[in-house]
N, C-alpha and C positions, 0 to 999 in steps of 0.2 A: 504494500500500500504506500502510495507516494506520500511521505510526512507533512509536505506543504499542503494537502487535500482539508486538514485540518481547521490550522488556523485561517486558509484561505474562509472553510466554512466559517470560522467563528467572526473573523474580520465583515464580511457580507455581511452576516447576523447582528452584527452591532451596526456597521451603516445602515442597512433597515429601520432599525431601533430608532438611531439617532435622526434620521428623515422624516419618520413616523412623526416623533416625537416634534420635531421642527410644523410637519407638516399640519399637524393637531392646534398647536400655538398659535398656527397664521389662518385657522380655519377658521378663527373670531370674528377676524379683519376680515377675509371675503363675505362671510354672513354677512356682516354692517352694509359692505357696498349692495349687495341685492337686495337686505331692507330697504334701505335709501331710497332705492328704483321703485321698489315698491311701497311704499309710503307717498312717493311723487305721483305714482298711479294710484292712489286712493283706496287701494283694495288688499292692505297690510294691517295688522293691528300694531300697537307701539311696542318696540322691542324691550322684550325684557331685563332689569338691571337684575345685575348681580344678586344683590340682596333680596330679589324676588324667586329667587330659584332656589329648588331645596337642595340642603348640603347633606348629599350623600358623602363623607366623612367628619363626623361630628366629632369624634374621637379625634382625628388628627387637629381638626379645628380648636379643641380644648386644648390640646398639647401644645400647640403653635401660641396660643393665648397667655397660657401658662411662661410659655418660654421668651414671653413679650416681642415675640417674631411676627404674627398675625401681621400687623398694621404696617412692618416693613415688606415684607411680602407683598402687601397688599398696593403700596404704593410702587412697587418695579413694575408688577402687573399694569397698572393703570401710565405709567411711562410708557410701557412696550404699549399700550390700546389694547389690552386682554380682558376678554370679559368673564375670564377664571378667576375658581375661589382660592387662596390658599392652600385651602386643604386639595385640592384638586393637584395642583402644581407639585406639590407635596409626594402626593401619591400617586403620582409618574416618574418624578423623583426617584422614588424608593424602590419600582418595579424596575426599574431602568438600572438601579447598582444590582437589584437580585439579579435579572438576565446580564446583564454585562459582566458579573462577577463571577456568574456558572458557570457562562461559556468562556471565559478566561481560564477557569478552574480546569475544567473540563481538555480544553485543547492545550496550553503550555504549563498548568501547573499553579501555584500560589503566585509568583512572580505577573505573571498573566492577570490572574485573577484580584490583585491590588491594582494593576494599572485600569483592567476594566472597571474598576469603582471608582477610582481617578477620573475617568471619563467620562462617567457614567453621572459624577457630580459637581463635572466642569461643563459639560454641552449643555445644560438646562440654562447653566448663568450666562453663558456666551451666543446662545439664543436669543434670551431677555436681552440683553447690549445689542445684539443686530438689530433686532425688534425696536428698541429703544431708540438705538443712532438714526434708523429708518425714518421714524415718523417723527424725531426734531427734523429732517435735512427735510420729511414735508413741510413739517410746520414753518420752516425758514424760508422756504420756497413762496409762499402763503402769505407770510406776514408783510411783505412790503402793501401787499393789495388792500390787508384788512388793516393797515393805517390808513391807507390812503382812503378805502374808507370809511374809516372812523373820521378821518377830515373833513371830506366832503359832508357828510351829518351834521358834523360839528359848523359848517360854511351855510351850511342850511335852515340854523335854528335849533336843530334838535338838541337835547342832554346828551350825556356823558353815558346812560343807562340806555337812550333808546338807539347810540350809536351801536355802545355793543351788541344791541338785540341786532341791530342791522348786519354784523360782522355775523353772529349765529344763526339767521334768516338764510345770508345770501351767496355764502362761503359753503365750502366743502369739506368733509374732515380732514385730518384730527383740528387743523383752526376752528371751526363751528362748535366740536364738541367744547372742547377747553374753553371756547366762550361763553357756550350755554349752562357751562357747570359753572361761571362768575355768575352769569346772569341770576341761575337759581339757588348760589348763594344769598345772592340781594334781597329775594323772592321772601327770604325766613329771615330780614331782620340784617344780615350779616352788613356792615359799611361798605361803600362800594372801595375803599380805598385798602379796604382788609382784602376784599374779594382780589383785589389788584394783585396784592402782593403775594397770595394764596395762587393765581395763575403762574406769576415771575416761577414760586418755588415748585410749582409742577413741571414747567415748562422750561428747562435751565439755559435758557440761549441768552446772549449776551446784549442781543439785538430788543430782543423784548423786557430787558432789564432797563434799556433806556429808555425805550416807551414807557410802561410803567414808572418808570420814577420823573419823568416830564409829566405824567397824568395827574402823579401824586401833588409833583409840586406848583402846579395850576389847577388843582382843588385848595391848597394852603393858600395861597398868594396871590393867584390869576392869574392873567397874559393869555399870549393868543396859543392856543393848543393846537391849531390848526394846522398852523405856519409849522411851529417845532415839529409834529407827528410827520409831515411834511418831509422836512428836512431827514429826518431820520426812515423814511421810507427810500429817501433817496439814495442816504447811504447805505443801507441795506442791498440795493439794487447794484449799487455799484460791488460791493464788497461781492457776490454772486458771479459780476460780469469779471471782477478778478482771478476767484477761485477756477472759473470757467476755462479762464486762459492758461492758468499753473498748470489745472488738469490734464491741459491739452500737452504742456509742455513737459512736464513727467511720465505719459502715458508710456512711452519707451523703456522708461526707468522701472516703471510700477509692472511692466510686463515681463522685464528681466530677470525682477526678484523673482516673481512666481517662477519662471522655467527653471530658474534656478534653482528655486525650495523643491521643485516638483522631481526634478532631473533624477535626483539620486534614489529616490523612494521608487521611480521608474525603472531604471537600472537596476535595483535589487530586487525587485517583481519581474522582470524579464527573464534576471541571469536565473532566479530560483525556479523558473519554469522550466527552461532550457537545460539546466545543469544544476541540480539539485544538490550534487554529491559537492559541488565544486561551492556552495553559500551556505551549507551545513554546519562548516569550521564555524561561522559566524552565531551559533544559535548552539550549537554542543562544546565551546570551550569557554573558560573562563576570559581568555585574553579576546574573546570574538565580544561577550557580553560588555568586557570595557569599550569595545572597538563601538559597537552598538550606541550606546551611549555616550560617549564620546561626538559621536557624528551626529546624534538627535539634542543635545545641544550646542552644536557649531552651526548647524543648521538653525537651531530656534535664536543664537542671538546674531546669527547675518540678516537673518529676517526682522529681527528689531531694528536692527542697525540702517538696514535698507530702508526700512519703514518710516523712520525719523530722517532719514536725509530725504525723503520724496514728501514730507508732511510740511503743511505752511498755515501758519495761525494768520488768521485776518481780523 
């Protein structure tokens, strides 16, 4: 029996897992877009929040509570746009080191079988950040238009409350929701100046920290808010038409690394098809397992190192 038949199977077996799992996460966000459509066509009921759905793990839910985890949890979710419960996230979590830990156990041994728990409790958090990173670089996409207008309202007569009802009316998500969740703050009392600041902290862009605190400080003092939101849509636009161009101009760079990080992992899935006997040393001897590792982090900090020479703060 060919030895690589093994961890080949175990390896699949966790990508699956891991897809699954990715694929499950983003299945929120595509619901949302066809309610959407259909709430536009009239013939939807309004989507269920969270807190409306029963918690099939009440037990993880009390543990999570207990362990004052709950309510962090619960706001990475609502970063990433997920309409899961803790305890839900929780326990796929948990299913995910049980199979990835087996089949680790199973095809190489203990050694195997810590690295698949390793992974098993790093792909969930590195889901959430893709998720995350995703719908800020919407929301940044978004925001020059919904100052612009919150301006235009503001040029028009309207308040401060019925602009953002406007941004929540006529925008598209994630902007519309983050704003209709200010809005019905307002709705129970909350100040709209708290509500502000409660969006800033949901929504961590640098861009909407200026807004907000120009909103803030013409509720204190005055002036024209129209002009400033103005101004700061503009640079927002610009700062975009920058990134745009870097983008363009790193794309070489940013492709290089990947062949690069990809190359070797290629070459040892190749040679181990081809000549088994001859990538063996690497996996049956002590100096192969330094060798191993050794390469898997020279590999992981050129890839940092790549990554920060092709990154540009604006």
């Amino acid at each position: 029996m060919n030895p690589w038949i093994i961890p080949a199977l175990a390896f699949t077996a966790a990508a699956f897992l891991v897809g699954g799992l990715f694929y499950a996460l983003t299945t929120s966000e595509r619901r949302l877009g066809r309610r959407l459509e259909e709430i536009k066509q009239g013939d939807a009921p309004p989507r269920r929040k969270r807190e409306e759905r029963p918690d099939h793990f009440p037990t993880l839910t009390a543990a999570l509570q207990r362990a004052g985890r709950h309510s962090a949890i619960e706001q990475y979710l609502d970063r990433a746009g997920l309409n899961w419960r803790p305890s839900e996230l929780t326990a796929a979590g948990l299913l995910l080191v049980v199979v990835l830990g087996g089949l680790g156990w199973l095809a190489l041994g203990p050694l195997a079988a810590a690295g698949g728990i390793v992974v098993a409790v790093v792909a969930p958090l590195l889901v959430l950040k893709a998720l995350e990173a995703r719908r800020l670089r919407q929301f940044d996409q978004q925001l020059a238009d919904a100052l612009m207008l919150i301006s235009s309202s503001l040029r028009s007569g309207y308040g401060i409350l019925r602009a953002v009802q406007a941004v929540r009316d006529e925008m598209q998500p994630p902007i519309s929701l983050e704003f209709g969740k200010t809005l019905d703050e307002t709705n129970v009392g909350v100040p709209i100046s708290e509500a502000l600041v409660h969006l800033a902290e949901r929504v961590r862009l640098p861009d909407l920290d200026i807004a907000v605190t120009a909103i803030l400080i013409q509720l204190e003092v005055g002036g024209n808010l129209a002009e400033v939101l103005e101004i700061v849509a503009g640079t927002v636009r610009e700062r975009h038409r920058l990134r745009a161009e870097m983008d363009t101009l790193t794309a070489e760079g940013r492709l290089s690394g990947v062949i690069l990080f990809a190359l070797p992992l290629g070459m040892a899935v190749i040679l181990g098809v081809l000549n088994p006997a001859y990538m063996s040393a690497l996996f049956k001897t002590g100096l192969g397992h330094f060798l191993i590792g050794l390469g898997a982090a020279m590999q992981i900090v050129g890839g940092l190192v790549i990554h920060r020479m092709l990154r540009f703060d604006f």
